[in-house]
Backbone bond lengths (Angstrom), bond angles and torsions (degrees), N, CA, C in turn:
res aa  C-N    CA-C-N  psi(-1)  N-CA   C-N-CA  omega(-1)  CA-C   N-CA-C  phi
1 X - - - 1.459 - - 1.524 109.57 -
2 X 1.347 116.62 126.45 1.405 121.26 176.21 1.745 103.52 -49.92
3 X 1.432 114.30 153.89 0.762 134.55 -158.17 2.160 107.59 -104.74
4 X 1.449 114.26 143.66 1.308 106.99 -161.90 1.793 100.41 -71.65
5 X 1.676 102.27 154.14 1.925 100.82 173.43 1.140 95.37 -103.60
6 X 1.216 125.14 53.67 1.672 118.32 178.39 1.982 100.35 -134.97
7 X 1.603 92.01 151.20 1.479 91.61 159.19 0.981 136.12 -120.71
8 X 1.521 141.21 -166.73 1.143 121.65 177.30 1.311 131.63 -81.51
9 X 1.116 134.54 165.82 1.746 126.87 172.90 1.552 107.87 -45.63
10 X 1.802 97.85 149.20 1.348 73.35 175.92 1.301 138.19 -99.60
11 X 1.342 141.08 -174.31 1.437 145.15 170.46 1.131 128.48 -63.90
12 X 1.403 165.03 -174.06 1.190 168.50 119.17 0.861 121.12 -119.87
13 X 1.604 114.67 116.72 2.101 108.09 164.28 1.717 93.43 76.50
14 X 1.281 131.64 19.71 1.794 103.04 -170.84 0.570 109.00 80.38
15 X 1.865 151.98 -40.49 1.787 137.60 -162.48 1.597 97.74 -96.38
16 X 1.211 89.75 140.56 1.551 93.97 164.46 1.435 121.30 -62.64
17 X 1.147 124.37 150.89 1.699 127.31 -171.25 1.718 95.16 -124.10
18 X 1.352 114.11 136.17 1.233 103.44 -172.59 1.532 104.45 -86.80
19 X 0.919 114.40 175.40 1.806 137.55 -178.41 1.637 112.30 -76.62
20 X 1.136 119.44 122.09 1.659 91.43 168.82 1.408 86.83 -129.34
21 X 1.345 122.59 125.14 1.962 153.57 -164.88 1.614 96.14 -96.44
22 X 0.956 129.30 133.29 1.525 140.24 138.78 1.682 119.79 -84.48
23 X 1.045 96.59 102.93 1.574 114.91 177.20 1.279 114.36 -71.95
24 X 1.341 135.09 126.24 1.332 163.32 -119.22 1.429 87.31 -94.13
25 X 1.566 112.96 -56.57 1.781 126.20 168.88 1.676 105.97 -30.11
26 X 1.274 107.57 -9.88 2.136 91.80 -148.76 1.776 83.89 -108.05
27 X 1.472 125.24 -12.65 1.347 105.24 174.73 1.762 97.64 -110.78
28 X 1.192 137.18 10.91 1.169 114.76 -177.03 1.491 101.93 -66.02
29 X 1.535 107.96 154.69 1.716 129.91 18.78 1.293 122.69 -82.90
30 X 1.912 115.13 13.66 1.414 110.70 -159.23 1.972 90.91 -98.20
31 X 1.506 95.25 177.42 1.576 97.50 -168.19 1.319 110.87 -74.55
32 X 1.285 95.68 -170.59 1.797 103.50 175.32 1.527 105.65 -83.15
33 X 1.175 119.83 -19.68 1.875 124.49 171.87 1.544 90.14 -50.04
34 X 1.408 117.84 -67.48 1.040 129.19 -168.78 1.625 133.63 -34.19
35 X 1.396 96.28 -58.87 1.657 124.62 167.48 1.881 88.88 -51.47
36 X 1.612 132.98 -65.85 1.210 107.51 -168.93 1.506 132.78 -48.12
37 X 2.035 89.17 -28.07 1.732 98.17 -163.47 1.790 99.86 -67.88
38 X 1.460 104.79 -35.62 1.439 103.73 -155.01 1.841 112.82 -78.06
39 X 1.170 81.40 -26.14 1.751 89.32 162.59 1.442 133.94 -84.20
40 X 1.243 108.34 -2.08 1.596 136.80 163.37 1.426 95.07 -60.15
41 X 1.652 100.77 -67.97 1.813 102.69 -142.18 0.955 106.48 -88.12
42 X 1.825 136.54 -14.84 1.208 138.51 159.22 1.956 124.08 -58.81
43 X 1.265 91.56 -65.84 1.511 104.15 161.89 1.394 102.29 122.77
44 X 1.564 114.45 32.13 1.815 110.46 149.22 1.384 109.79 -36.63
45 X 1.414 96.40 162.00 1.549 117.69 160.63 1.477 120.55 -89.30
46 X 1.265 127.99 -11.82 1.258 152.56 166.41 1.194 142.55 176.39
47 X 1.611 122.36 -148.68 1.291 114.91 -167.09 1.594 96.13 -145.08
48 X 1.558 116.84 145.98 1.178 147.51 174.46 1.401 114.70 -107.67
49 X 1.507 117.04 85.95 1.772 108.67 -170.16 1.927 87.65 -87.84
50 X 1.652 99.94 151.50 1.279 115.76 153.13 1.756 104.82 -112.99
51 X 1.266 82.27 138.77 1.631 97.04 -175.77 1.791 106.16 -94.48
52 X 1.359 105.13 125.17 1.426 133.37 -168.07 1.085 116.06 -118.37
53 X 1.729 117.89 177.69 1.383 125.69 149.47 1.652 115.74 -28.57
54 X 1.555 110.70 -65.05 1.643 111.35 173.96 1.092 119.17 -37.90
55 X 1.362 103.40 124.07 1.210 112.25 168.76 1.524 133.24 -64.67
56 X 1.623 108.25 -18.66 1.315 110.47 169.61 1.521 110.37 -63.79
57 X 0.983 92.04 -31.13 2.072 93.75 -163.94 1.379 95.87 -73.02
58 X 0.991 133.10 2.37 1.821 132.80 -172.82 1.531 95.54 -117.23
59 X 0.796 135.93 -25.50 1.836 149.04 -159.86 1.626 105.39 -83.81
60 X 1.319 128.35 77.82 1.576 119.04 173.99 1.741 107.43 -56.13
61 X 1.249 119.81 -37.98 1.549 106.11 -165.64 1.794 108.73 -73.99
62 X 0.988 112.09 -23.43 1.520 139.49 172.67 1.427 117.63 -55.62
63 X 1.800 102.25 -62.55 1.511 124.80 167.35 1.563 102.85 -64.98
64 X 1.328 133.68 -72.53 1.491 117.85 159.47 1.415 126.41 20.66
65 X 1.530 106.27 -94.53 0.745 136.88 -162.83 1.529 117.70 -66.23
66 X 1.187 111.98 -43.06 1.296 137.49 178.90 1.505 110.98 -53.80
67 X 2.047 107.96 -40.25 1.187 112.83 178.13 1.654 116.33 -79.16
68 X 1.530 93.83 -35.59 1.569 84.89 176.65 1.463 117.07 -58.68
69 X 1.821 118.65 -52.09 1.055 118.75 -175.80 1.888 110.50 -43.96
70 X 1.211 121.21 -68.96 1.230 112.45 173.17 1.858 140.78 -58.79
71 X 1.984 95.49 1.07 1.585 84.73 -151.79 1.246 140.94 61.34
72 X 1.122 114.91 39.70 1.452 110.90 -163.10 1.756 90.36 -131.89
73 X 1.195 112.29 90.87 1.745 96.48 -167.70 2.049 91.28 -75.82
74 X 1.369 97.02 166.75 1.614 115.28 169.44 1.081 120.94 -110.90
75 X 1.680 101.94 133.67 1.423 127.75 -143.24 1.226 113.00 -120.86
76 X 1.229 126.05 -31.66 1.204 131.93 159.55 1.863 115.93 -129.88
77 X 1.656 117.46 145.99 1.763 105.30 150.80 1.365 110.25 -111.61
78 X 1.122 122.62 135.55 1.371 125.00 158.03 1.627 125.22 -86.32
79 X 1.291 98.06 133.81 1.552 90.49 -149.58 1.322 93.36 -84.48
80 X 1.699 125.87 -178.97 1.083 100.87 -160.99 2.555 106.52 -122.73
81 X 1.708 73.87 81.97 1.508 82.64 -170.23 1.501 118.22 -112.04
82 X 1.817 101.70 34.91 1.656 116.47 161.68 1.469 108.56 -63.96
83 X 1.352 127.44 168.13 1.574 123.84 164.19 1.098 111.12 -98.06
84 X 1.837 108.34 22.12 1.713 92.27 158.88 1.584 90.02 -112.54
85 X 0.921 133.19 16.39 1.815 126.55 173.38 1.579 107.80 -120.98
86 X 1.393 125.14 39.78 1.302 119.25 176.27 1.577 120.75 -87.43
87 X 1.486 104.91 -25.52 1.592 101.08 160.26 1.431 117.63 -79.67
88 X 1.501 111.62 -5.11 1.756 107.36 154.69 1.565 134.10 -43.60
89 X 1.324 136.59 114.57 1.319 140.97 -161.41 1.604 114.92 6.33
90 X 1.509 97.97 65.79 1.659 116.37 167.16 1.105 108.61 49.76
91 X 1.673 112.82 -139.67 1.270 125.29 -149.25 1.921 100.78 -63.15
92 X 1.267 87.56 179.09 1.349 104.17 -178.95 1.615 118.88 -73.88
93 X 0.803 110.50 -31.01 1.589 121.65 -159.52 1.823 95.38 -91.82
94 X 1.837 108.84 -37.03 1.399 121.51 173.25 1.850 109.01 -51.31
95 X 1.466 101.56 -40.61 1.280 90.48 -162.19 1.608 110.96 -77.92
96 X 1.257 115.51 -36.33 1.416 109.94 174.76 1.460 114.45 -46.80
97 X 1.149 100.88 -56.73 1.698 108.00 -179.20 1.312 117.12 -43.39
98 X 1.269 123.49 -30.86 1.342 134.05 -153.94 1.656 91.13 -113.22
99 X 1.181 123.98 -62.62 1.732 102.14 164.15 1.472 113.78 -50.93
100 X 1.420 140.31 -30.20 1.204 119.35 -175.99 1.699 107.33 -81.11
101 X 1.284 130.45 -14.18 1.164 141.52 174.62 1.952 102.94 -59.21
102 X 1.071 94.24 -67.52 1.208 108.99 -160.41 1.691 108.47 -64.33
103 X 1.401 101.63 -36.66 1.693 110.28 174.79 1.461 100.40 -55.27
104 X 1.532 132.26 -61.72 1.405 134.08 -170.64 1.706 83.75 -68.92
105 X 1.425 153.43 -63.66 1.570 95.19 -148.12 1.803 109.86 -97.78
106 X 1.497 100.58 41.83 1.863 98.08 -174.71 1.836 93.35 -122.80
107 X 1.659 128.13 -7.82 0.694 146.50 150.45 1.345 91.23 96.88
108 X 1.181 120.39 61.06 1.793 121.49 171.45 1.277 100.14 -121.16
109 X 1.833 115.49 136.18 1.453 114.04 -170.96 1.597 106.79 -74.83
110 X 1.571 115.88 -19.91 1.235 108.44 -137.83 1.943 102.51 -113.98
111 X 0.963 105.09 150.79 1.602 105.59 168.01 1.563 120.85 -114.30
112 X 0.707 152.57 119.05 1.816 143.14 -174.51 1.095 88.55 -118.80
113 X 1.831 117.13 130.21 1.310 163.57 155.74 1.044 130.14 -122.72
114 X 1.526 121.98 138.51 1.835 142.64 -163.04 1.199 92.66 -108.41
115 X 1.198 110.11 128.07 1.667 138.56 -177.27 1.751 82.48 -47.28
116 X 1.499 90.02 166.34 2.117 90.52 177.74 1.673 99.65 -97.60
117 X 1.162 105.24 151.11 1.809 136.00 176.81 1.480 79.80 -51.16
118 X 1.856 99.81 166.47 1.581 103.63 175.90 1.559 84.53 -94.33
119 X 1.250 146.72 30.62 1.670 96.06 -179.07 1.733 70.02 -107.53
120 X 1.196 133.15 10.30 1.731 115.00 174.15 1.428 112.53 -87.31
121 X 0.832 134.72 38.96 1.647 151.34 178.43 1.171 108.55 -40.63
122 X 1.315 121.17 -37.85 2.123 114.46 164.60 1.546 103.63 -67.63
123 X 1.199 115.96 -66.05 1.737 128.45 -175.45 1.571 91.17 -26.13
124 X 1.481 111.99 -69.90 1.357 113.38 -142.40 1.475 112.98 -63.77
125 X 1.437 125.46 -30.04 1.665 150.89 -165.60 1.084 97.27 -35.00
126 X 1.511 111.60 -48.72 1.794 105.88 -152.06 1.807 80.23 -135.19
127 X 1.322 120.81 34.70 1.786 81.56 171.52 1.190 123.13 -84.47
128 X 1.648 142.21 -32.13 1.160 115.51 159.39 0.949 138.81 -7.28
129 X 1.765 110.03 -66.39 1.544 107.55 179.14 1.218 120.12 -82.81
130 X 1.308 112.43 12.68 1.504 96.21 -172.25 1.407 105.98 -109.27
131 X 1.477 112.00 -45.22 1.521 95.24 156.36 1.632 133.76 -37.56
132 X 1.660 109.72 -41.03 0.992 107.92 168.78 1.038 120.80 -41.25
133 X 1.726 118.12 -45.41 1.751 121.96 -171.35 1.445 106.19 -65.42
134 X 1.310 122.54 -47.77 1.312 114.96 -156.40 1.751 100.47 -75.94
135 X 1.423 124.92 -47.45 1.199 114.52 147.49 1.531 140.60 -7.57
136 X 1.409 104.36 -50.48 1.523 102.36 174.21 1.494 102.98 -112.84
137 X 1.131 130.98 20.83 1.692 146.12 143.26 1.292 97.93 -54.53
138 X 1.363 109.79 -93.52 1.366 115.49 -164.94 1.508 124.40 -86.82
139 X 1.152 104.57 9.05 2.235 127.18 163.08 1.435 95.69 60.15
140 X 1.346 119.29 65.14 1.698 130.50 -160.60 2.018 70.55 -141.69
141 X 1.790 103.47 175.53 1.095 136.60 174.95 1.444 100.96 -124.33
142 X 1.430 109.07 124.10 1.304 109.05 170.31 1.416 117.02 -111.89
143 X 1.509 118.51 103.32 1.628 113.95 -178.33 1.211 112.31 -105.71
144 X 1.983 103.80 139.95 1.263 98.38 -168.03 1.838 108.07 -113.34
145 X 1.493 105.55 148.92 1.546 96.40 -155.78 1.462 96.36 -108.22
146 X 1.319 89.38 149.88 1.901 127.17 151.95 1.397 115.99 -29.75
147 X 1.975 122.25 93.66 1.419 105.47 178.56 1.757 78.37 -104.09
148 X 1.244 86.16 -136.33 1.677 116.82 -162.85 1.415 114.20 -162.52
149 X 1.799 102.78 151.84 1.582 113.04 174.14 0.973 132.80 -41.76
150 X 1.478 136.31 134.91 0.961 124.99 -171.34 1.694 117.84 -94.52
151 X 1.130 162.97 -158.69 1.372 159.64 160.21 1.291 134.82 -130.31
152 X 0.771 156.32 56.68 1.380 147.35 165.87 1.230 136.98 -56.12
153 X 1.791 137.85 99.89 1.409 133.90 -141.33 1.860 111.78 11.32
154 X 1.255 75.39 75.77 1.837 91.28 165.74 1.950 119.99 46.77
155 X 1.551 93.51 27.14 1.721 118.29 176.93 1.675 98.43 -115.26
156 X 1.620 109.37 133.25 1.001 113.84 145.70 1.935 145.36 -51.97
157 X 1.034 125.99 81.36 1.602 103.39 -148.78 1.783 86.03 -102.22
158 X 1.835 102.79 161.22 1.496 113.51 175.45 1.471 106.94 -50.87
159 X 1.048 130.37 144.06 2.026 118.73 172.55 2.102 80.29 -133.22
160 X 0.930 115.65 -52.73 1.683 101.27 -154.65 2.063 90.19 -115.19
161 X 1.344 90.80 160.93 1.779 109.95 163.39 1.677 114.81 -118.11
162 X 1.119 131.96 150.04 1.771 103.62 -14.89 1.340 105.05 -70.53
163 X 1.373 124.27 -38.64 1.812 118.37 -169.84 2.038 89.86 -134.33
164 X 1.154 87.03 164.01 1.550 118.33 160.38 1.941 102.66 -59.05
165 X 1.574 93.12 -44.88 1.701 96.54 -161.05 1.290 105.56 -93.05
166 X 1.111 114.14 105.10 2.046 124.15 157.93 1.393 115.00 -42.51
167 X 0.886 132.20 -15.80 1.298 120.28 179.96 1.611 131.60 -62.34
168 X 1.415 106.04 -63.42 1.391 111.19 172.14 1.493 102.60 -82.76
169 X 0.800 132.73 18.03 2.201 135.52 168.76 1.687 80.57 -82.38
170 X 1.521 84.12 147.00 1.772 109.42 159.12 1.281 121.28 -63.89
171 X 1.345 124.38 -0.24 1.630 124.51 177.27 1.163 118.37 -39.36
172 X 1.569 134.96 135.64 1.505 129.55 141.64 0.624 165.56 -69.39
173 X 1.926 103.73 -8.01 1.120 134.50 179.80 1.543 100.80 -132.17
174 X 1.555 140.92 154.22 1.169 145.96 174.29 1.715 113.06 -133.52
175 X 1.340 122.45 122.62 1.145 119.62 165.47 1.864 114.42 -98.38
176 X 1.614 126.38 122.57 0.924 122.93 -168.02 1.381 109.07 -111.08
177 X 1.444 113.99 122.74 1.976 117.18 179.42 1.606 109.13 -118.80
178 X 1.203 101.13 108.67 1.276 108.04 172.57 1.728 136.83 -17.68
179 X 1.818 97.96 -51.05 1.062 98.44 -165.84 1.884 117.26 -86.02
180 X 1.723 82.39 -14.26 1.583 81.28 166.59 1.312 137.85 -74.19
181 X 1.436 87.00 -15.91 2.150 112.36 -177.56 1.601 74.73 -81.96
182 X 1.337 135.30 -101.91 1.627 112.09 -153.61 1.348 139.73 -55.47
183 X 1.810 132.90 20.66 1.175 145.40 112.61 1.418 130.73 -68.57
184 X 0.861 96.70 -10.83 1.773 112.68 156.89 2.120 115.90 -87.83
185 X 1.040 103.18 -15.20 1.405 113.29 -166.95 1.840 113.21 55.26
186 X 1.546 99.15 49.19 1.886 99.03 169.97 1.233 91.08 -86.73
187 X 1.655 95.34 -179.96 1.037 117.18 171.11 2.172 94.11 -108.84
188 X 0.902 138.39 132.80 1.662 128.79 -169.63 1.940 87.17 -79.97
189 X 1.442 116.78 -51.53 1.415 104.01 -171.06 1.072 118.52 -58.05
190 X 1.212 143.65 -8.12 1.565 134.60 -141.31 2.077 92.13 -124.66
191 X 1.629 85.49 -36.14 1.688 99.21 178.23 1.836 125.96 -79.30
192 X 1.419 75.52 -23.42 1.970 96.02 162.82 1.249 102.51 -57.61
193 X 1.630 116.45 -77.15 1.438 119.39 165.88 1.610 130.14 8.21
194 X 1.467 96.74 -94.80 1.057 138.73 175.68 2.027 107.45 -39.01
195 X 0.966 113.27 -44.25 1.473 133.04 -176.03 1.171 101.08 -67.25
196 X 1.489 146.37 -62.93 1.381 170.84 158.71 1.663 82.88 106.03
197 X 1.774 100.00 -124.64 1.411 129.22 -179.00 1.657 119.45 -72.45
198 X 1.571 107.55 -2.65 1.398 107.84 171.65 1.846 105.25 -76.60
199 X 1.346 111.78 -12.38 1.140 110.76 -174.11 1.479 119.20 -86.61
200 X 1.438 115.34 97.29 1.477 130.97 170.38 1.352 136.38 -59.07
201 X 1.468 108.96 -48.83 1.714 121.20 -172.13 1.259 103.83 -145.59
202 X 1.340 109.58 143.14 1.784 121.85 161.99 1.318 112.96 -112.44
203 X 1.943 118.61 148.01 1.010 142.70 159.20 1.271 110.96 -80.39
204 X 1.424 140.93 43.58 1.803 135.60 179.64 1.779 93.42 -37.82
205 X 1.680 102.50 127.19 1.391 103.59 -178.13 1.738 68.81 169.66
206 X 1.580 102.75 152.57 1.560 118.44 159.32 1.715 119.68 -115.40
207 X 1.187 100.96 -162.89 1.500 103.04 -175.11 1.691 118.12 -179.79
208 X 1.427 110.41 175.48 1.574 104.09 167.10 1.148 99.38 -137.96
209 X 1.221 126.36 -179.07 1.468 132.87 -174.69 1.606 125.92 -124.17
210 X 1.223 93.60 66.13 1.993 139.35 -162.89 1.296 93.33 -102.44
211 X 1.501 129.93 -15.66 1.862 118.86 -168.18 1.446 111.87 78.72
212 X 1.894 119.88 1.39 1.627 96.55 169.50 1.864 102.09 -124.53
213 X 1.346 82.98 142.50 1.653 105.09 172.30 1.895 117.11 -41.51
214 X 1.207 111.62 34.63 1.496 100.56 -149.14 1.410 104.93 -86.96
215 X 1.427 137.54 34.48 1.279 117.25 158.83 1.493 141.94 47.26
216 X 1.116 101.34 47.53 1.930 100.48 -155.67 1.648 85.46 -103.05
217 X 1.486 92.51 155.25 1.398 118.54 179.77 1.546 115.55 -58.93
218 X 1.061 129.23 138.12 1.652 117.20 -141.05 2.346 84.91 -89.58
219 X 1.360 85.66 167.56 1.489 105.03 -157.00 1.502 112.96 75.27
220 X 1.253 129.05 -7.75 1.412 112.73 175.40 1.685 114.56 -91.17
221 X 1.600 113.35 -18.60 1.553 109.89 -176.55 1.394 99.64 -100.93
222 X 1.650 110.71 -140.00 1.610 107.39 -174.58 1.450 100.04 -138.68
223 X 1.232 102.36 68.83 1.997 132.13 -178.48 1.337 85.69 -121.95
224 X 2.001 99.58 127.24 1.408 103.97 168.13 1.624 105.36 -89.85
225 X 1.499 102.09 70.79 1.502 103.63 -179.34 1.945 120.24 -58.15
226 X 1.161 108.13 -32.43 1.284 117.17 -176.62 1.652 119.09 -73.77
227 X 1.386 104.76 -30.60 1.408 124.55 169.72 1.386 114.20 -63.38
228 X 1.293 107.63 -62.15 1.620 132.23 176.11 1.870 107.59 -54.37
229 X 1.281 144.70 -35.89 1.240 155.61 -169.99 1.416 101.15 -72.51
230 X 1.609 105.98 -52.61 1.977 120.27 -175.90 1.283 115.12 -68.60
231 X 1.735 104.72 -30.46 1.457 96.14 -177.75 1.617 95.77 -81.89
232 X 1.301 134.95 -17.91 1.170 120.12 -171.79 1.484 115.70 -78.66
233 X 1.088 123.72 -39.74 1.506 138.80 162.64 1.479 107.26 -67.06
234 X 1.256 136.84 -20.34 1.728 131.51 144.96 1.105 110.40 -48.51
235 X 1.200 118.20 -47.80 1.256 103.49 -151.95 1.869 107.36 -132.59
236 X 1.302 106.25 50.71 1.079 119.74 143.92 1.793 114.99 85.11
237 X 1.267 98.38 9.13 1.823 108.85 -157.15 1.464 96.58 -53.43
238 X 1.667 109.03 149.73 1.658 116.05 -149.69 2.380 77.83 -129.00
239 X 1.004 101.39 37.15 1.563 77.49 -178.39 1.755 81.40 -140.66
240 X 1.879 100.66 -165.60 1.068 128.66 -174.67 1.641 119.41 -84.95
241 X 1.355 129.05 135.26 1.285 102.10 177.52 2.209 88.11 -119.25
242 X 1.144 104.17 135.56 1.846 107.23 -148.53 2.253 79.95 -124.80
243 X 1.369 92.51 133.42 1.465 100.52 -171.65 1.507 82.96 -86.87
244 X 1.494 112.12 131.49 1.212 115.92 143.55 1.796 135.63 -144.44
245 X 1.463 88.14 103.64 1.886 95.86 -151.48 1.731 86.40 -95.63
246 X 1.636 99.72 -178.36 1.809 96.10 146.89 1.267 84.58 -116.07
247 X 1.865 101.40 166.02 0.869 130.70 175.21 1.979 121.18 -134.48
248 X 1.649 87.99 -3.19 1.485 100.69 172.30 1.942 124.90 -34.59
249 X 0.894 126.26 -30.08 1.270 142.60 146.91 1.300 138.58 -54.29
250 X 1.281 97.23 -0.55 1.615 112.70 -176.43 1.567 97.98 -55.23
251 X 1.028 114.02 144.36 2.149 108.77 139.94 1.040 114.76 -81.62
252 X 1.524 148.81 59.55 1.158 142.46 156.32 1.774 104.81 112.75
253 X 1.234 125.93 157.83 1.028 146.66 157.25 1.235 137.26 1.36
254 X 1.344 108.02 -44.72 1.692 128.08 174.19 1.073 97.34 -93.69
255 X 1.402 159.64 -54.26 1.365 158.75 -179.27 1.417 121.30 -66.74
256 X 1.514 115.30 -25.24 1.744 126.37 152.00 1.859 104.00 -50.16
257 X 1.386 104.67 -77.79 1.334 120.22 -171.11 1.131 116.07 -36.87
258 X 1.692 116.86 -44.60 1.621 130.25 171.59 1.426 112.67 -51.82
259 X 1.225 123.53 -52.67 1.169 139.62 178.19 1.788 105.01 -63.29
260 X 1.041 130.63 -43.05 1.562 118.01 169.52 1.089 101.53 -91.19
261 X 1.475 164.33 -13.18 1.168 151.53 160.45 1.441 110.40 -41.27
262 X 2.021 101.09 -69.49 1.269 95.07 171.48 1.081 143.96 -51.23
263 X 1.391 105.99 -13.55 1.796 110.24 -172.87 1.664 116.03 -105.47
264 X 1.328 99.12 -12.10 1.533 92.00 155.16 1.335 98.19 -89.16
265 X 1.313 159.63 -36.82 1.649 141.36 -170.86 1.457 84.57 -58.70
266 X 1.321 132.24 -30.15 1.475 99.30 -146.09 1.390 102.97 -92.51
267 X 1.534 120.49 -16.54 1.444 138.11 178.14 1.756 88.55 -68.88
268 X 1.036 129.76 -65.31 1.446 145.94 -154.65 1.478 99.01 -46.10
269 X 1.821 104.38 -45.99 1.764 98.88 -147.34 1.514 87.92 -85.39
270 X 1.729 124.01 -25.00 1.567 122.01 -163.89 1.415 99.04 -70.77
271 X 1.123 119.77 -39.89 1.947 129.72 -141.26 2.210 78.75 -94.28
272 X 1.381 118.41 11.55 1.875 103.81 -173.48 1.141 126.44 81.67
273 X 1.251 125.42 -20.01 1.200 129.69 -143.37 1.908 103.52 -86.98
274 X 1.535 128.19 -34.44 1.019 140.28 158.75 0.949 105.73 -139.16
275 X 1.873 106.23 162.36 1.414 120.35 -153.51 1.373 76.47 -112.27
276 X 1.950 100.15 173.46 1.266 132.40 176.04 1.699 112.94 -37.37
């Protein structure tokens, strides 16, 4: 597989500076062209494609290109194992493979994957290790993320195997999203903790714990997002932290942009990197 023309974020002083990614998710309904332009003019460090229906978001020579044109190298793929992307490149086991494919030739270290649904009961048997395998197949990181309970008239019902919660799973890698820890009723700081060095990637995004996925720009739910950012920049975190808000509500264009501007300053000022 051709090899990525991108480099890494950059350094400062010798210490590593972490990454903060704009995820492709944080401007829908606009495209993945889009996600490159808007992370251009803001001044991410990159881009987090989720792989969809679009065909661009499935397209490495496309994505390529897209990064060079903008500079925006890619930092993470998310593979595409929402239950609104299940007719995404078939079976289950296909799609990992095929996000970890595509991560090695777009030059993104990282893969983000959703524990499997219970009705996937073969998938799920062995996924630990099997992600593991395909992981060191294609010399990608595969982290698997933090959903949450599901509900049914005010009943907990099974939704994922073995759990919603990564934590006690054998995983090696962990991807952590805010807003799923506060429909879950976590606390994200306390679960940062707890994670140590299994912890790979962040979803910066907030939430409340109402039962909807709603993605709000962190300081607006009751995620000690700001807490959680310092301890990560304390203590040395070696991964991506990838904005992923909605912004579907925007009024237009300038009021999207406002809304990720602020939320990378706000990633920026927690993680040290600029002051007030």
């Amino acid at each position: 597989m051709p090899s990525s023309p991108h480099t890494p974020p950059a350094e400062e002083s010798g210490a590593k500076v972490i990454p903060v990614a704009l995820s492709s998710a944080s401007v829908y309904p606009l495209s993945v062209h889009d996600t490159f332009a808007v992370a251009h003019d803001l001044g991410y460090d990159g881009v987090e494609i989720m792989v969809t229906g679009n065909s661009d978001s499935q397209n490495p020579q496309i994505l390529n290109g897209l990064s060079e044109r903008y500079s925006q190298p890619i930092l993470a793929i998310h593979a595409p194992t929402l239950l609104l992307t299940q007719q995404v490149w078939g079976k289950a086991w296909t799609k990992i493979e095929l996000s970890a494919a595509m991560a090695a030739e777009v030059g993104a270290t990282t893969v983000v994957a959703h524990p499997p649904f219970r009705w996937q009961s073969g998938y799920a048997e062995n996924f630990a290790e099997g992600v593991r395998h395909i992981a060191e197949q294609y010399g990608v990181t595969i982290a698997v993320e933090n959903m949450y309970p599901w509900r049914v008239r005010g009943r907990e019902a099974k939704a994922y195997l073995p759990h919603w919660n990564p934590i006690p799973e054998p995983y090696e890698h962990v991807t952590w999203d805010f807003s799923h820890a506060a429909i879950a009723g976590m606390d994200s700081y306390e679960e940062l903790r707890k994670l140590g060095p299994r912890l790979h990637h962040v979803h910066l995004t907030d939430g409340t714990p109402n039962g909807r996925d709603e993605h709000m720009l962190p300081g607006e739910g009751t995620q000690r997002c700001a807490e959680a950012l310092q301890y990560l920049s304390e203590t040395g975190f070696d991964g991506v932290v990838a904005i992923e808000v909605s912004t579907r509500k925007a009024k237009g264009a300038g009021e999207r942009e406002d809304q990720l501007k602020q939320t990378l300053d706000f990633a920026r000022m927690n993680l040290g990197q600029i002051s007030e």
